[in-house]
C-alpha positions as CSV (number, residue, x, y, z in Angstrom):
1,X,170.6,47.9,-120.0
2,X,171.6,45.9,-117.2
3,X,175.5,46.8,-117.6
4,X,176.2,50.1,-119.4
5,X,179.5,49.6,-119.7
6,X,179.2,46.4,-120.7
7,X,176.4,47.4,-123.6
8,X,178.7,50.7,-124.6
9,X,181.4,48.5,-125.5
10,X,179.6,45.3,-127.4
11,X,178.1,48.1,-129.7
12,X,181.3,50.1,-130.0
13,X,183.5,46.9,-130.4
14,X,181.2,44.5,-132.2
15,X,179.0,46.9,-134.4
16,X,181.3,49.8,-134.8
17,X,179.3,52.4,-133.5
18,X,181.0,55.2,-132.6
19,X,180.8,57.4,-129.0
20,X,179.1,60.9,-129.4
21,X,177.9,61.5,-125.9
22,X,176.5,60.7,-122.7
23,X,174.1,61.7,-120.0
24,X,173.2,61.9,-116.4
25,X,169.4,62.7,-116.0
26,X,168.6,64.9,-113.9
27,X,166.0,63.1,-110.8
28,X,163.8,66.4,-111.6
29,X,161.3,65.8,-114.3
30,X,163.0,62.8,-116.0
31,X,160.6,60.2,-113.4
32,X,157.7,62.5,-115.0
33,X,159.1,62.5,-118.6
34,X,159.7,58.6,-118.8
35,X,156.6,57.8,-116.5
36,X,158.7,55.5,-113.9
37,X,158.2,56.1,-110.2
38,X,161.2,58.5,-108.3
39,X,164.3,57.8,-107.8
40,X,165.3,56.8,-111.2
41,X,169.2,57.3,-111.6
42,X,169.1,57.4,-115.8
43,X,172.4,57.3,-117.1
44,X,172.7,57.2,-121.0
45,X,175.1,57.0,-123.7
46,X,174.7,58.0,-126.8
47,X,176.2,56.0,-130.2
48,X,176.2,56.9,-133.7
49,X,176.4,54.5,-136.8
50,X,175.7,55.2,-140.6
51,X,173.2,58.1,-139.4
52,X,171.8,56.1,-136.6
53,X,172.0,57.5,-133.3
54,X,171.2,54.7,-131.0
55,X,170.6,55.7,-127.1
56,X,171.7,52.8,-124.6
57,X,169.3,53.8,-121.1
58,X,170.4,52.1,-117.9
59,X,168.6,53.3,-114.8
60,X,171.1,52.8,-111.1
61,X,167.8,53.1,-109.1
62,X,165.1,52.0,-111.2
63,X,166.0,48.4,-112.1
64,X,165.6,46.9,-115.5
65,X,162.9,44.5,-115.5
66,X,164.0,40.8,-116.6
67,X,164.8,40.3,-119.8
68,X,161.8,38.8,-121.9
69,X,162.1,37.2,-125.6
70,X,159.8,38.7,-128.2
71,X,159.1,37.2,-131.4
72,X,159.3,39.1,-134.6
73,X,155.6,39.2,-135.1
74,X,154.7,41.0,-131.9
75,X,153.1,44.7,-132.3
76,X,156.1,47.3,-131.0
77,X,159.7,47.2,-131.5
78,X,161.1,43.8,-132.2
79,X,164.9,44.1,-133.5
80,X,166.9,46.3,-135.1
81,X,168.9,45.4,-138.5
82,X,172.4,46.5,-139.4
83,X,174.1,46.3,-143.0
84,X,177.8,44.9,-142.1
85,X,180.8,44.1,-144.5
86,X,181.8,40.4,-143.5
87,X,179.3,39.2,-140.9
88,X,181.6,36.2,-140.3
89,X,184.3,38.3,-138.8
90,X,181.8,40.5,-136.7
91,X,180.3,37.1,-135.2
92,X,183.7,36.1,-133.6
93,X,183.1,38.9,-131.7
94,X,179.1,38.5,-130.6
95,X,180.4,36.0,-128.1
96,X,183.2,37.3,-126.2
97,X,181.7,40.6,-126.3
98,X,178.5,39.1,-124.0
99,X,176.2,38.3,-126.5
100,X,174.4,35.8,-128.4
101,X,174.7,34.2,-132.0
102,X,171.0,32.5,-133.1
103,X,172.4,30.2,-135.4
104,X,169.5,28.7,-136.7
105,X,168.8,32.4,-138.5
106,X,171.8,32.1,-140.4
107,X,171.5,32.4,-143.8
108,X,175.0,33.1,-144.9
109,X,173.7,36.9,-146.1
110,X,172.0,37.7,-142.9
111,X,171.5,36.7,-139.4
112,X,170.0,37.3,-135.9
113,X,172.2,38.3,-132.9
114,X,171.4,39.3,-129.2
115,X,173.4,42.0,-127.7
116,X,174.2,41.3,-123.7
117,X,170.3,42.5,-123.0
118,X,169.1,39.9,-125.2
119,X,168.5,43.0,-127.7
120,X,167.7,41.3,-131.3
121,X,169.5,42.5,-133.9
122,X,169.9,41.3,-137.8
123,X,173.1,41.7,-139.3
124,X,172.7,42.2,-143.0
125,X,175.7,41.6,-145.4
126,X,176.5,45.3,-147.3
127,X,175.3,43.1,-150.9
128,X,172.0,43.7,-149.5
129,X,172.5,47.4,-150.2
130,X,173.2,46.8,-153.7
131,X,169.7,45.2,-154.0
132,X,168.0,48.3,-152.7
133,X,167.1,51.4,-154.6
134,X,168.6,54.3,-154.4
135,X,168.2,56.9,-151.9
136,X,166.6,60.0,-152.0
137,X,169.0,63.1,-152.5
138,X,168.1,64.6,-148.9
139,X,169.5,61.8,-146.7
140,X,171.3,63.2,-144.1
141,X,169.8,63.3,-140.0
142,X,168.1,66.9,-139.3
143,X,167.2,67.4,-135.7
144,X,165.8,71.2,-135.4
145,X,168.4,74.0,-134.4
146,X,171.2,71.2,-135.3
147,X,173.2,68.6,-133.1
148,X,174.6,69.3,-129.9
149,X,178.1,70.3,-129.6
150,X,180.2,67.6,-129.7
151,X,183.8,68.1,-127.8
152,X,185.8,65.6,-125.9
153,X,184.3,66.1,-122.5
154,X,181.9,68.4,-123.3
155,X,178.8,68.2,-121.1
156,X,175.6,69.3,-122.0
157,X,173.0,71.2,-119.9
158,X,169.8,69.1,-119.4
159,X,168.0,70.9,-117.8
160,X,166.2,71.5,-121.6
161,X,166.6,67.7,-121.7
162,X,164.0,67.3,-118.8
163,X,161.6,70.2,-120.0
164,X,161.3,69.2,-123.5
165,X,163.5,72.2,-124.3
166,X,165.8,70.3,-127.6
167,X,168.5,70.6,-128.7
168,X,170.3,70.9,-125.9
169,X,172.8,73.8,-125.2
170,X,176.4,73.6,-124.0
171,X,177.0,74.4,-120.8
172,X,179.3,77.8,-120.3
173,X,183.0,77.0,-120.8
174,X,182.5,73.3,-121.8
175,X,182.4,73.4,-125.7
């Protein structure tokens, strides 16, 4: 990300993820951990939609690199794709919200959006769902020892975050 707070709200706003919770990395282990050189300033933020927990990263001293466009067919991540009730009503919002509307993609049940870091994304419509089979009865997200605690303004101590040491534990007083 190139603007957190800019990012934080297009997904919150736009594609109704919801906050859960957000980070400052500690310098100590996290230039180790995600192999960039010291100082690294990571700051994340945490968002949650339909079981999805999607982690926006933007680093104060270890600038993003320029953006780059990647085509669908390239090995790694490409985009993401999001079921949504009436994509016409979430595209008013693409734009105004800093990002991008490919409209050659559209094809009136999906299409292809950039978020304000050029992020591609597909936007299903929900009729898609209906097409799918059905899940399998054990659905839900398990992380091992559970979620972190989730209070308003509850900070988590990440000092397990930098050591490998998940899930996370509140910190005294804070939960």
């Amino acid at each position: 990300m190139t603007d957190l707070e800019r990012s934080w709200k297009f997904y919150e706003e736009v594609l109704q993820f919801r906050f859960w919770w957000r980070l400052e990395a500690p310098e100590e282990g996290t230039s180790r951990r995600l192999q960039i050189p010291p100082p690294v300033g990571l700051k994340a933020v945490y968002l949650l939609r339909d079981g999805l927990v999607l982690e926006l990263l933007y680093y104060s001293e270890a600038k993003a690199k320029p953006f780059r466009t990647r085509v669908m067919n390239k090995p790694g991540l490409t985009h993401i794709s999001l079921s949504v009730g009436d994509i016409p009503v979430l595209l008013e919002k693409v734009v105004p919200y800093g990002g991008e509307i490919i409209e050659e993609s559209d094809l009136k049940m999906a299409i292809l959006i950039r978020d304000p870091d050029g992020q591609l994304i597909e936007l299903t419509s929900t009729d898609w769902l209906d097409a799918l089979p059905l899940l399998p009865a054990r659905t839900a997200m398990t992380i091992p020892g559970g979620l972190p605690p989730r209070a308003e303004g509850a900070r988590v101590s990440f000092a397990a975050w930098a050591t490998h040491d998940w899930p996370p534990r509140a910190e005294e007083g804070t939960a």
